[in-house]
C-alpha positions as CSV (number, residue, x, y, z in Angstrom):
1,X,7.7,31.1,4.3
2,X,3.9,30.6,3.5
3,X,4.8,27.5,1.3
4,X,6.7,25.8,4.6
5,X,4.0,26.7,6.6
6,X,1.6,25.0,4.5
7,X,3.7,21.7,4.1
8,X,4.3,21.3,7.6
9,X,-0.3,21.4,7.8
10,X,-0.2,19.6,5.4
11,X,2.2,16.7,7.2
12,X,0.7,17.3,10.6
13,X,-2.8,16.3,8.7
14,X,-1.9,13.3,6.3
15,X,1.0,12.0,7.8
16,X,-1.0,9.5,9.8
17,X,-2.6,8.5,6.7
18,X,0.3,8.1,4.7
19,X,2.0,5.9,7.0
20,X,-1.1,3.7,7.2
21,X,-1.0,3.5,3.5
22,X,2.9,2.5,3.2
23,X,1.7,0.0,5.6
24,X,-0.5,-1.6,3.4
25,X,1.6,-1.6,0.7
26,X,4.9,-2.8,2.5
27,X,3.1,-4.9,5.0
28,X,5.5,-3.7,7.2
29,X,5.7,-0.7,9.7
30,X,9.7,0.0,9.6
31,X,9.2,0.0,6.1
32,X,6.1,2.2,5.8
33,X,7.6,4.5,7.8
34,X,10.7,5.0,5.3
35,X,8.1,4.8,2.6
36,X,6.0,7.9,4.4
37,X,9.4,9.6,5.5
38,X,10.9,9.4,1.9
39,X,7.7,10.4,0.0
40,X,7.7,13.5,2.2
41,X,11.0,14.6,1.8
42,X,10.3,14.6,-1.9
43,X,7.0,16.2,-1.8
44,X,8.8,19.2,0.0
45,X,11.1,19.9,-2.6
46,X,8.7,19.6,-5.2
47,X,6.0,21.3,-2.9
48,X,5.8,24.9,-4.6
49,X,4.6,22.8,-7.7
50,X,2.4,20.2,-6.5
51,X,0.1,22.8,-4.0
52,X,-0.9,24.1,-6.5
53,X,-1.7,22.1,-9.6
54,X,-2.5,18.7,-8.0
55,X,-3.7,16.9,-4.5
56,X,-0.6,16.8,-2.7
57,X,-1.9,13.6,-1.0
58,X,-2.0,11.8,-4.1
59,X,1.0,13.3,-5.3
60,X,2.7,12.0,-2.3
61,X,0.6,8.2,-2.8
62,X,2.2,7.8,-6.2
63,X,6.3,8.3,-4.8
64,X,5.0,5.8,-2.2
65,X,4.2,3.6,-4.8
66,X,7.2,4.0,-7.1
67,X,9.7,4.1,-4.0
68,X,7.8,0.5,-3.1
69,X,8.3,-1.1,-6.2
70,X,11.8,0.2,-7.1
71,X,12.8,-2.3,-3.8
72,X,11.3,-5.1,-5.6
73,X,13.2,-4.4,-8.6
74,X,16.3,-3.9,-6.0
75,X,15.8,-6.5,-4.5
76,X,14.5,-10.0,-5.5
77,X,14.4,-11.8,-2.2
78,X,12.3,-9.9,0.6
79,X,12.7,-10.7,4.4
80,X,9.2,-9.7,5.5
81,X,7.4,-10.6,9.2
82,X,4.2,-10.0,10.5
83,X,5.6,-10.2,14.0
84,X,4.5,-7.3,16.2
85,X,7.1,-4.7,16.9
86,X,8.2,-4.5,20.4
87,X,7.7,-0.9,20.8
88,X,4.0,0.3,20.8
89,X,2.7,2.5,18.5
90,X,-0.3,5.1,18.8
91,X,-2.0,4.4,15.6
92,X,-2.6,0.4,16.1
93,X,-1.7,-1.0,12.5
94,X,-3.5,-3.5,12.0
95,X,-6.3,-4.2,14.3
96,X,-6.9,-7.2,15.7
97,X,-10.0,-7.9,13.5
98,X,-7.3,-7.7,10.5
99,X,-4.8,-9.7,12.0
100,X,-5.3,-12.6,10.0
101,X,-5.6,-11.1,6.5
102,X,-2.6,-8.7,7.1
103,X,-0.3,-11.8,8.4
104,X,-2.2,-13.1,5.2
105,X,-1.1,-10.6,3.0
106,X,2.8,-10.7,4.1
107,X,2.9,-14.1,2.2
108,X,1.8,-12.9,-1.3
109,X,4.5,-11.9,-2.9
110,X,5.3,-8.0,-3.3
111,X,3.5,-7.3,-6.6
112,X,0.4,-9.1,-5.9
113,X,0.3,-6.9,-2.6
114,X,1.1,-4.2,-3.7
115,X,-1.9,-4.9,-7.0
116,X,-4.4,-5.9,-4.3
117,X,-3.7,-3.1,-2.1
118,X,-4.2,-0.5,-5.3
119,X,-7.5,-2.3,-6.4
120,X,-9.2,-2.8,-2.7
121,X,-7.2,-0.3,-0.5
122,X,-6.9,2.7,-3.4
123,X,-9.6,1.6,-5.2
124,X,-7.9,2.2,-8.0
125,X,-9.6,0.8,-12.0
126,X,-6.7,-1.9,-13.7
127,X,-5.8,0.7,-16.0
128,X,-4.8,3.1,-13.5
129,X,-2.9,0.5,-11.4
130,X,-1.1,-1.1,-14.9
131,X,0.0,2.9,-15.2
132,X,1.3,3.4,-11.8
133,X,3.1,0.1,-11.7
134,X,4.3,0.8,-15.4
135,X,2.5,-3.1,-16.5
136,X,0.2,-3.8,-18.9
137,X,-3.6,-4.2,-17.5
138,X,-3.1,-8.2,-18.8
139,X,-0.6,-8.6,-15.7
140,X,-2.7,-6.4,-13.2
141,X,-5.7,-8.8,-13.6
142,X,-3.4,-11.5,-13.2
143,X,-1.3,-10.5,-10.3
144,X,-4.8,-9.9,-8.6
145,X,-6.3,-13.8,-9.5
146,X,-3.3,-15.2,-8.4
147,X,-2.8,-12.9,-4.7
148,X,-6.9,-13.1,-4.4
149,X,-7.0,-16.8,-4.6
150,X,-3.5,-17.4,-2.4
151,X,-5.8,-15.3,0.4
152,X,-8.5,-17.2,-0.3
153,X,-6.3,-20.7,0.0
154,X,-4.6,-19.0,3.1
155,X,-8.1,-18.2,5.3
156,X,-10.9,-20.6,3.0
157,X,-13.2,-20.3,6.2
158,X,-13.8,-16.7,5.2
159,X,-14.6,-17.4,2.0
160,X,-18.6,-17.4,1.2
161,X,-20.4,-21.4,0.4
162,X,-21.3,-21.1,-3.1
163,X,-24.8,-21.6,-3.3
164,X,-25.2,-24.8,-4.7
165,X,-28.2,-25.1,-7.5
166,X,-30.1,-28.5,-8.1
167,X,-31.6,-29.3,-11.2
């Protein structure tokens, strides 16, 4: 009984933040919130374990992650939108600030999100991302150059002027 009651404080606390997080990784709210709602129902069963030998939020980050990238395997093609969903929703994902660089980042192609969104969003070091993703660090680096400079084709007037050096 203790466990359940800790798992459900632990859901009423994180959940929030884990949907956030399957939205930046799906780029997508319908799918972050089967990503969120599917990393929870695993973390229950397994909760008994995980409470006590590991962060459970991390623990529940890394199905997320595994969940998200068995769809690409799935499936080759994705159908993603950036349109706003019709219904609102009480935690505002993303802000209007981000706007651009979300719609930005619904372009690049799932691994090079879901790589960007583990370096800059995770902050996660190449080696940990190439063991979460199951790559080597070769193709992390690479998925990264290639979705960092599709952004930076995709909104150039946020890019910084290089400063130019005269001889």
């Amino acid at each position: 009984m203790e466990d359940d009651s800790r798992f459900v404080e632990f859901v009423a606390e994180r959940a929030d933040a884990l949907l956030r997080y399957g939205y930046a990784l799906s780029g997508n709210a319908h799918d972050a919130a089967d990503l969120t709602q599917e990393a929870l129902i695993r973390l229950h069963q397994a909760w008994s374990r995980v409470r006590k030998k590991e962060d459970p939020e991390s623990y529940a980050k890394m199905i997320m992650v595994r969940l998200h990238i068995s769809v690409w395997r799935r499936r080759r093609r994705e159908q993603l939108t950036c349109a706003v969903p019709e219904i609102a929703l009480e935690d505002v994902l993303p802000s209007d600030a981000d706007q651009e660089l979300w719609q930005a980042l619904c372009v690049l192609p799932r691994k090079q999100r879901a790589v960007l969104v583990l370096r800059f969003y995770e902050q996660l070091t190449d080696a940990e991302i190439a063991a979460l993703l199951g790559v080597s660090r070769g193709t992390v680096r690479s998925h990264a150059s290639l979705g960092l400079s599709k952004l930076r084709s995709a909104m150039p007037h946020l890019v910084p002027a290089r400063r130019r050096t005269t001889p």
